[in-house]
C-alpha positions in Angstrom: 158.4 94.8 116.1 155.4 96.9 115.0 155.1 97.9 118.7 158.4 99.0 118.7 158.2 101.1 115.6 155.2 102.8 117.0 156.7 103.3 120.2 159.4 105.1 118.4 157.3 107.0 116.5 155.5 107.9 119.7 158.7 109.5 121.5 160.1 111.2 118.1 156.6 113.1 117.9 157.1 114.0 121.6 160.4 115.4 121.6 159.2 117.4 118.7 156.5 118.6 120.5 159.0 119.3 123.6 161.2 120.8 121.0 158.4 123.8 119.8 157.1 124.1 123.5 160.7 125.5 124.0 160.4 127.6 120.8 157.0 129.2 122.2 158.5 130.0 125.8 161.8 131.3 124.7 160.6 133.3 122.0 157.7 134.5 123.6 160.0 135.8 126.9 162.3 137.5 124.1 159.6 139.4 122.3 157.7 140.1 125.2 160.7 141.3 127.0 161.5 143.4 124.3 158.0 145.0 123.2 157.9 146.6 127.4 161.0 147.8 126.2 160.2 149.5 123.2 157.2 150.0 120.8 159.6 150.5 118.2 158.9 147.3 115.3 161.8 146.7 113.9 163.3 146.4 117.4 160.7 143.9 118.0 161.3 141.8 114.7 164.9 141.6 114.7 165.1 140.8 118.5 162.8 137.8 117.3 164.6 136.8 114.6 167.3 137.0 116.3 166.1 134.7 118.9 164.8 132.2 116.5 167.5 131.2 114.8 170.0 131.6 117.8 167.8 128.8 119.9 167.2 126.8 117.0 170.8 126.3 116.1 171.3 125.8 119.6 169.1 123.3 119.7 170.2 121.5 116.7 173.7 121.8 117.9 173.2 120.6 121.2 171.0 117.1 119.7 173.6 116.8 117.2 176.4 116.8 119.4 174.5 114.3 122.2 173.4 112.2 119.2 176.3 111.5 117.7 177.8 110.6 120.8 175.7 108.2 121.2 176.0 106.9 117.6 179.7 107.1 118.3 178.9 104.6 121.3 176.5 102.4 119.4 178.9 101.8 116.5 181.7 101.0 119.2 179.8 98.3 120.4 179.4 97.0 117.2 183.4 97.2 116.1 183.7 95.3 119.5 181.5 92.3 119.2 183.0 92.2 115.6 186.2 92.1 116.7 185.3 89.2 119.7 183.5 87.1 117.1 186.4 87.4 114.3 189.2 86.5 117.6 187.0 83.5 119.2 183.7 82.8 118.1 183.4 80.5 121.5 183.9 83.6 123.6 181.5 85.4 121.4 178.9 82.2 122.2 179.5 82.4 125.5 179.0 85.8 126.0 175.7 86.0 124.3 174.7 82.5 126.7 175.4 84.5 129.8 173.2 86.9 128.9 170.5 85.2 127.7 171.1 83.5 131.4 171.3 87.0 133.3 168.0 88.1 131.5 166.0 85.3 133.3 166.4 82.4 130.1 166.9 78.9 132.0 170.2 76.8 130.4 168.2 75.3 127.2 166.5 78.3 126.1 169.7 80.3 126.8 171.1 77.6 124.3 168.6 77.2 121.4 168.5 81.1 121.0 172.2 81.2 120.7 172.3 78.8 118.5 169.3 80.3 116.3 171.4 83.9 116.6 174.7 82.3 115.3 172.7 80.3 112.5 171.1 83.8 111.4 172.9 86.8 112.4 175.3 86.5 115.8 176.9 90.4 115.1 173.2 91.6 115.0 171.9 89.7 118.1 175.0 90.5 120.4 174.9 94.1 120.0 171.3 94.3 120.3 170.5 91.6 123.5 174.2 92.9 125.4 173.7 96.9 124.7 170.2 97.4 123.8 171.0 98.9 120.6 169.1 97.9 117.3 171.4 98.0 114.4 168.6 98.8 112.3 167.8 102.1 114.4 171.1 103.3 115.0 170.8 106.8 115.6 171.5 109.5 112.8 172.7 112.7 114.5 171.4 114.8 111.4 168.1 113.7 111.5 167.9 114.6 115.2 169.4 117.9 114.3 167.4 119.0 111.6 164.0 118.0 113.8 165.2 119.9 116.8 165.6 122.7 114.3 162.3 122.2 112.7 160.3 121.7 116.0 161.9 125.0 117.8 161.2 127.2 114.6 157.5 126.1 114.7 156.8 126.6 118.1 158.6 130.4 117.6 156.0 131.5 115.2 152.9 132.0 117.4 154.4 134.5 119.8 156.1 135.8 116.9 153.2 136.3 114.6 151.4 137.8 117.9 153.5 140.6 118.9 153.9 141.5 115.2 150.3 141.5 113.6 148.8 143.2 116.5 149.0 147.1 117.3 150.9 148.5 120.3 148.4 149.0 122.8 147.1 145.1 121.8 150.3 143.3 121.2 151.6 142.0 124.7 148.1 140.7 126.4 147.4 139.1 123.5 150.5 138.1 122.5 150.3 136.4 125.9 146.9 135.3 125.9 148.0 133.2 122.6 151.7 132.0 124.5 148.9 130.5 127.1 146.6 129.2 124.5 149.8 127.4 122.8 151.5 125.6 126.0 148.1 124.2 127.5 147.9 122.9 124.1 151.3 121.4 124.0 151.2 120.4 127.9 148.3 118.3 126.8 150.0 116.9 124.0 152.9 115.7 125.7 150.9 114.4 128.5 149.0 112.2 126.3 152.0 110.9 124.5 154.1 110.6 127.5 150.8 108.8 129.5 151.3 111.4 132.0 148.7 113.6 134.5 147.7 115.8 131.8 146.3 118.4 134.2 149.1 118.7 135.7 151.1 119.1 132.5 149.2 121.9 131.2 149.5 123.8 134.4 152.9 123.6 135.1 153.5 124.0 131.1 151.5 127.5 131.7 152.9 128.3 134.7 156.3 128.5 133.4 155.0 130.1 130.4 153.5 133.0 132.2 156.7 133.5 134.4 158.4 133.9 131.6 156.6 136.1 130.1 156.4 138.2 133.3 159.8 138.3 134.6 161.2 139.7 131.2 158.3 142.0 130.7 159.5 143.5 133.9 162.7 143.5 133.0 161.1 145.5 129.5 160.0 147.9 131.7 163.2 148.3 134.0 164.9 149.5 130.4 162.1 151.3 128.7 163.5 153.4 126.0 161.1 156.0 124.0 162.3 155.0 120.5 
């Protein structure tokens, strides 16, 4: 079980690091984008705040939505099993034997651990050894909202702070020498968590950074305004 909970902990500090590496490479293509457009400031800061909150409540929106789906399913499979062990507790029995069978259990170990689930908690060991869900973890779509929210808004803030606190002649190479800085950070990050190639993260995290950063810097240009 402790395994497990680490485990967990594991992949919810990933997808929050996942979560800000979208914040930095959205964010940094907007402001980017928009300082080769204009040197004008205020253009600058509302285009950024603009693009903060829109892609962080799209991001919440979106984990809520796919979240509580899947709580929606996870709780459905919990009426069901209810339902089978309140109709015919044999059934119910059965069922779970034939699973413990399909997972690889010979007949008497199949038998003693339904028996040890229906002397303990039968609704509890159903659901979790015929779906894979753990009642105890069922997913709360809010939490997943509010961390997508969280995660996206911290990974906005270095291109952000960039392309404001630096002059006009200054802002977009550094701006994107921090962007770079930021995703081989958070390409190594992920590859350690996720036990992945961790050179190759970092390089394909910067190389989709930096095309990014290019393509709507060219796009700046393409609509340069003298404002």
């Amino acid at each position: 079980m402790e395994d497990k909970n680490f485990a967990e902990r594991l992949n919810i500090l990933r997808a929050g690091v996942l979560g800000a590496n979208d914040g930095i490479i959205s964010i940094a293509g907007v402001v980017i984008g928009v300082a080769s457009a204009t040197s004008n400031i205020w253009f600058i800061l509302i285009s950024a705040l603009s693009a903060i909150f829109a892609g962080a409540f799209s991001m919440a929106g979106g984990e809520y939505v796919s979240v509580s789906t899947q709580k929606d399913t996870e709780e459905a499979a919990v009426a069901k099993e209810q339902a089978l062990l309140a109709r015919s507790p044999e059934s119910a029995r059965e069922s779970l034997y034939q699973t413990f069978l399909s997972q690889g259990d010979c007949e008497t170990e199949a038998e003693v651990k339904v028996n040890q689930a229906f002397s303990k908690n039968p609704i509890k060991v159903l659901v979790e050894e015929k779906y894979g869900v753990d009642m105890e973890e069922i997913t709360n779509p809010w939490h997943a909202a509010v961390s997508s929210f969280l995660s996206f808004s911290v990974g906005s803030l270095p291109p952000t702070l960039a392309i404001l606190l630096f002059p006009d002649p200054y802002r977009i190479p550094i701006t994107a020498v921090v962007v770079a800085l930021t995703l081989i950070l958070t390409g190594y990050v992920s590859a350690k968590l996720g036990k992945a190639p961790v050179k190759q993260a970092m390089l394909r995290n910067l190389a989709v950074g930096l095309l990014t950063m290019l393509v709507t810097y060219v796009v700046g240009q393409v609509f340069h305004v003298n404002v």
